[in-house]
N, C-alpha and C positions, 0 to 999 in steps of 0.2 A: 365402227367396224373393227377397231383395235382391240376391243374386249370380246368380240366374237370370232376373230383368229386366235386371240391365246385360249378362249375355250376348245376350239380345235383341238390345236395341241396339247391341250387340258387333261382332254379325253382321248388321247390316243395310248395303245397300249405301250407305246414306250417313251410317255413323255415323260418318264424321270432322266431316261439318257439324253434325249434331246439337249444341244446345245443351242440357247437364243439368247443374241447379243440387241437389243433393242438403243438404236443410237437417238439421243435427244436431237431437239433441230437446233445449226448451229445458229449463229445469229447472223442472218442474212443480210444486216445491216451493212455489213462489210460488199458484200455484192454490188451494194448498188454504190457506195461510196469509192468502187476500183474501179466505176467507170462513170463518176458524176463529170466530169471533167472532159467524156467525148461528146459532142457534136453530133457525131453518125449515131452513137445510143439512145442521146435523150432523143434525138429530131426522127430517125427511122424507125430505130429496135422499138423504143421502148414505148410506142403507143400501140402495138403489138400483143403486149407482153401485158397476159392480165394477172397482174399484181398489182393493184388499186394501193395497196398499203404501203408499197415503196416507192413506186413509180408514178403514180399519178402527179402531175406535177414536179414531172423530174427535174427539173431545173434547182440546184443546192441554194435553199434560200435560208440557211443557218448563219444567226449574224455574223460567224465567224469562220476561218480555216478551225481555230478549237474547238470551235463549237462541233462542227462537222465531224470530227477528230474523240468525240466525248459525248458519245450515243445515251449516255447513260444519266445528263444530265439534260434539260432547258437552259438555254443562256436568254438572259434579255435581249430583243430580238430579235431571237429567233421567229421563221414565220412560220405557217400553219402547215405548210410541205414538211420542215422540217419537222416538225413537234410530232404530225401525226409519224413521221419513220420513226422517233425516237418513243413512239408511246406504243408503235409493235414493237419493237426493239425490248421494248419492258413487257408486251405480254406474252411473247416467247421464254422469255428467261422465268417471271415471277407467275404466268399460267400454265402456257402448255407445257412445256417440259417439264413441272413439277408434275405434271397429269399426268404423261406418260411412267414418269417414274412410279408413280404412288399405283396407279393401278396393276404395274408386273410385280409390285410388291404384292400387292393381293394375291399372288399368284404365287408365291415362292414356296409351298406346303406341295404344291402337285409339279411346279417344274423349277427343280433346285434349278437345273443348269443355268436358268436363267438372270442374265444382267444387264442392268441400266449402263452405261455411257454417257457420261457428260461429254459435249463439243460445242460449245456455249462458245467459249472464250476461242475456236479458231479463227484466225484473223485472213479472209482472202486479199490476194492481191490483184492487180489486173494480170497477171499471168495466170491466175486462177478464174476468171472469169470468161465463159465462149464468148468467141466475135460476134457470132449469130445473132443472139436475142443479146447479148452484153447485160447474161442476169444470173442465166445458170452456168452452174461450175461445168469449166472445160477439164480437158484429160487433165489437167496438170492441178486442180482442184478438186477432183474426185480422187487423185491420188494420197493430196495431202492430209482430205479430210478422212478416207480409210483409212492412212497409213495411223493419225491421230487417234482415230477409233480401235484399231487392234491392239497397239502398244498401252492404251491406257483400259483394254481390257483385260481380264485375266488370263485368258488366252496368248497374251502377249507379253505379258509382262516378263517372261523370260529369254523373253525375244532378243538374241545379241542386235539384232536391226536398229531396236529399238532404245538404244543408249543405255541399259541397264546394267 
């Protein structure tokens, strides 16, 4: 459905002015590691909460605190909970996000304005994460992860806000 909204906008008569910031996902990884460590998450939220690929077997069974800490590798081990978070963890980074970018590239001839945002590398913390479901980002993580997305877009980049 992502290639059939930016044909919308495609074809509309003013989609050379149109402004569209298309943010990649970040890596959610950190989500569920700002709350492995409650009790009320993994035992109430999170059998709730369908995200099979982070949550299922929420209990942190990474051999290590570094291991936990270093999404980006397998340590010896590690168990199957962890391995499969750390192996979305990689198809977010090396699949989809290169998808979303490559295909608004297709797109760059009929809608200049538009650009990719990397947010890969935001890091949540448990003050970024709701009590509610302890997955999705709370006010205080939607703020970080916009505030990250404007300043590192062009729009923003002259943004005193934004330490430049």
């Amino acid at each position: 459905q992502y290639r059939n909204g930016l044909d919308v906008l495609a074809s509309s008569s003013f989609n050379e002015s149109l402004n569209v910031m298309v943010s990649g996902i970040p890596a959610i990884y950190w989500l569920w590691d700002a709350k492995r460590t409650s009790f009320w998450c993994r035992a109430f939220a999170w059998p709730f909460v369908p995200c099979e690929n982070l949550l299922d077997g929420a209990a942190d069974d990474c051999a290590s605190s570094a291991s936990a800490q270093d999404p980006d590798n397998v340590y010896a081990g590690d168990g199957n909970n962890c391995k499969r978070r750390k192996e979305f963890h990689r198809l977010i980074r090396d699949v989809y996000n290169p998808i979303l970018e490559d295909v608004l590239t297709d797109y760059q001839d009929v809608l200049p304005n538009a650009e990719y945002v990397d947010v890969y590398d935001v890091r949540f913390g448990s003050n970024h994460v709701n009590g509610g479901d302890c997955f999705h980002p709370s006010e205080a993580g939607h703020a970080l992860l916009s505030g990250e997305q404007w300043c590192r877009s062009r729009w923003g980049a002259d943004d005193p806000a934004c330490g430049n």
